[in-house]
N, C-alpha and C positions, 0 to 999 in steps of 0.2 A: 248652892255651895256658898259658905261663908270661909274668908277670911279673919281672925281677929286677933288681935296684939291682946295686952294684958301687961303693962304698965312695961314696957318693952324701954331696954335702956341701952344704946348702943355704945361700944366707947372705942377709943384706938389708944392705946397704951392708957397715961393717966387721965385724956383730954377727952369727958365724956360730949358726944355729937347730940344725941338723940337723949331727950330723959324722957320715961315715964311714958308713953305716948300708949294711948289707950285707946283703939281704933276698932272697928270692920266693915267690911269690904263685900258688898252684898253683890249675888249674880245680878245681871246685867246694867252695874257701876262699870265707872270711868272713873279710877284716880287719879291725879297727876301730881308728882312729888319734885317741887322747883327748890334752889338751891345754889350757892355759889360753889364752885368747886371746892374739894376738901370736906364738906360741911357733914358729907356722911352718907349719902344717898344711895351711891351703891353699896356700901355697907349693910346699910340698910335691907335692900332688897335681898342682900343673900343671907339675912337675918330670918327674911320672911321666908323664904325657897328652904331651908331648913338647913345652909350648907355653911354657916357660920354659928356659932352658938353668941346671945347677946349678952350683953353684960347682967342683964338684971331683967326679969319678964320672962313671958312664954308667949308664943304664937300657938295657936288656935286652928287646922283646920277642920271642918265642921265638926266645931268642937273636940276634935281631940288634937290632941297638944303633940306639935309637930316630931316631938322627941323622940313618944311611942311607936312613931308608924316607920317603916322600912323606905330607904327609898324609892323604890317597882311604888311601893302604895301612893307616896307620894308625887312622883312623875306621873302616874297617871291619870292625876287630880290638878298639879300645877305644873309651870312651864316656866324656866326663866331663860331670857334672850341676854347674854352679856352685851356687857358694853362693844366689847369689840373680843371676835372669834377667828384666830389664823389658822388656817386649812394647812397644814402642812402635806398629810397624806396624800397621795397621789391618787383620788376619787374623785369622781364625775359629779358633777351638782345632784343630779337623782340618786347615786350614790349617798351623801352626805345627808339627802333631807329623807332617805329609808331609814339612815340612823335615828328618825325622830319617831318610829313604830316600836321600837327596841322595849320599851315597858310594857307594852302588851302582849309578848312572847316570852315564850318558858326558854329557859336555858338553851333548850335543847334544840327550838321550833325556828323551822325559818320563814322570811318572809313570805309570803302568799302572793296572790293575786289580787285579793281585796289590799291590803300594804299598799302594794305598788299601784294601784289603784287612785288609793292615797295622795299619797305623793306625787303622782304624775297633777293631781288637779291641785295639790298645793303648787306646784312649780308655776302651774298655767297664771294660779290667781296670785302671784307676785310677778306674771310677763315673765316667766324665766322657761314659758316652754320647751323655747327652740336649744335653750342648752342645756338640754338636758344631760348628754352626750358629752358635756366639755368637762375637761378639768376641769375644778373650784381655781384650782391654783391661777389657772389663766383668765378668769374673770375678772372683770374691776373690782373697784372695791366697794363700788356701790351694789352691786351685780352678788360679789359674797355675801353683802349686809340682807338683800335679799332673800339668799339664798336660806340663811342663819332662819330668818323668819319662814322661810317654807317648811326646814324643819322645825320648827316649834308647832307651827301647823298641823303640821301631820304628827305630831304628839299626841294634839286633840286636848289638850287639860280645859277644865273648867276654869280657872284661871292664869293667866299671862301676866307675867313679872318682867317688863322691859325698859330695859338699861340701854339711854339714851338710844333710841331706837329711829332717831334721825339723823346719826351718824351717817356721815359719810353718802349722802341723800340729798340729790338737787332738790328745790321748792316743788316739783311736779309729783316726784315721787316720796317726798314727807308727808304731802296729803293724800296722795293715794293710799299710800300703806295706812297710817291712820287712822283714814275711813273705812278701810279694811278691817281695822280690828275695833274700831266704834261700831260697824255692824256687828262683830259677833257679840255684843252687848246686848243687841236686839233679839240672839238666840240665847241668851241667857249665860252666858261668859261676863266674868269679871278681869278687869284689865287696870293694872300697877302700872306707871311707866311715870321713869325721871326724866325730864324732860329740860333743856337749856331754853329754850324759848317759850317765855310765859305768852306769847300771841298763841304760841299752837295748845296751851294748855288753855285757854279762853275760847277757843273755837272745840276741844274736842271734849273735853272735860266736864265730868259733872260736877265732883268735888276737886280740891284742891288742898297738897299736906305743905307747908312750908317746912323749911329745915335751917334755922340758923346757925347751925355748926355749933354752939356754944351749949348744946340742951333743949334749950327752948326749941316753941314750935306751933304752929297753928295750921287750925285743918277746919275746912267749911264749905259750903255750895261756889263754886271758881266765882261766879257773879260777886258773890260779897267779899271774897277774898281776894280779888284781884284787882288794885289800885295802885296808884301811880304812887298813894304815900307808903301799902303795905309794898309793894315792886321792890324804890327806892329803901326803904330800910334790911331789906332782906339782900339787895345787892351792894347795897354802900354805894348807891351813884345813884342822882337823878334821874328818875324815869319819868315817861309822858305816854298819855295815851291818844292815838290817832281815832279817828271814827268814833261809832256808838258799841255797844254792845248786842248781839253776841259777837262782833266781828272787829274788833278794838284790833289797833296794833298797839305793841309798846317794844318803844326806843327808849335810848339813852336820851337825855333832853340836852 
């Protein structure tokens, strides 16, 4: 499964973010898309998930141009994780991540066994087994950020569009989760994810997209793109880097 842009140009009123960006996104990649707030990033991503139309370009997937296909077709090929998802309804965390089977049933059909199936072991492999049972509402909120990802999980797409997906996540559980979906890279899933910390895009990342908010932009292997002078220009503050690579930190200096 490919992703691919085609000169993709994002804009928010007259102030275009993204120009031109002419990308893809091969099964088992690891993208990471860094950025200073504003600059476009979730824009972006809902450019790619096919629920924004962009200013200028098409997306691409496997080759057919996300316009044509329905969204059933689409959902069951891609996934996006929002930024941040409020539970209002009054459903149980296994409730919420059943909702993530909902594209591979007919109107008509309801969950199964194999479903539930599903999503009991997407629950397990975010540690959300024991609340299964619980209101969403009464979880943390780290606890729902999990939860958000059990259902995309249990979607199943070939690839994963995730919007800052270490919200709301101690340092314990940003690298679990993570590893978690750098493994499914292993099984041939491609994974998008905007990211505020260029250390966790340096440890999980194969490639790396910058986003200058202004247009511009640069995308390349994380190793060659991630430096304290590219950091600092893309943040507008000095940055430093701790350690070697693959395991650099970078701070503010």
């Amino acid at each position: 499964m490919t992703l691919t842009t085609e000169a993709l140009t994002i804009a928010a009123g007259t102030r275009v973010l993204l120009r031109e960006l002419s990308l893809s996104v091969h099964g088992g990649e690891f993208l990471a898309i860094l950025g200073r707030n504003g600059c476009g990033k979730s824009l972006t991503l809902h450019a790619l998930a096919g629920l924004s139309a962009p200013h200028a370009g098409r997306v691409l997937l496997h080759g057919q141009d996300l316009r044509t296909l329905s969204r059933r077709q689409i959902a069951r090929q891609l996934g996006l994780l929002p930024q941040d998802r409020e539970e209002s309804l009054a459903m149980t965390a296994l409730e919420s991540v059943m909702i993530g089977r909902h594209p591979h049933l007919q109107f008509w059909q309801r969950e199964g066994a194999h479903d539930l199936a599903i999503a009991h072991s997407a629950l397990e492999r975010f540690g959300l087994a024991a609340c299964a049972a619980r209101l969403v509402t009464t979880l943390s909120g780290g606890e729902q950020r999990r939860a958000a990802m059990a259902a995309l999980l249990a979607q199943s797409p070939q690839i994963y569009l995730l919007d800052e997906p270490s919200n709301h996540l101690d340092p314990h559980h940003q690298i679990e989760i993570l590893s978690l979906f750098r493994s499914l890279c292993a099984q041939g899933a491609s994974i998008i994810a905007t990211l505020h910390d260029p250390t966790l895009a340096e440890r999980f990342a194969d490639r790396v997209l910058l986003l200058y908010g202004d247009g511009r932009h640069r995308v390349g292997p994380a190793a060659e793109v991630l430096s304290t002078e590219t950091l600092s220009a893309l943040y507008l503050t000095p940055m430093q880097a701790l350690g070697s690579a693959p395991r650099r930190a970078f701070i503010p200096a």
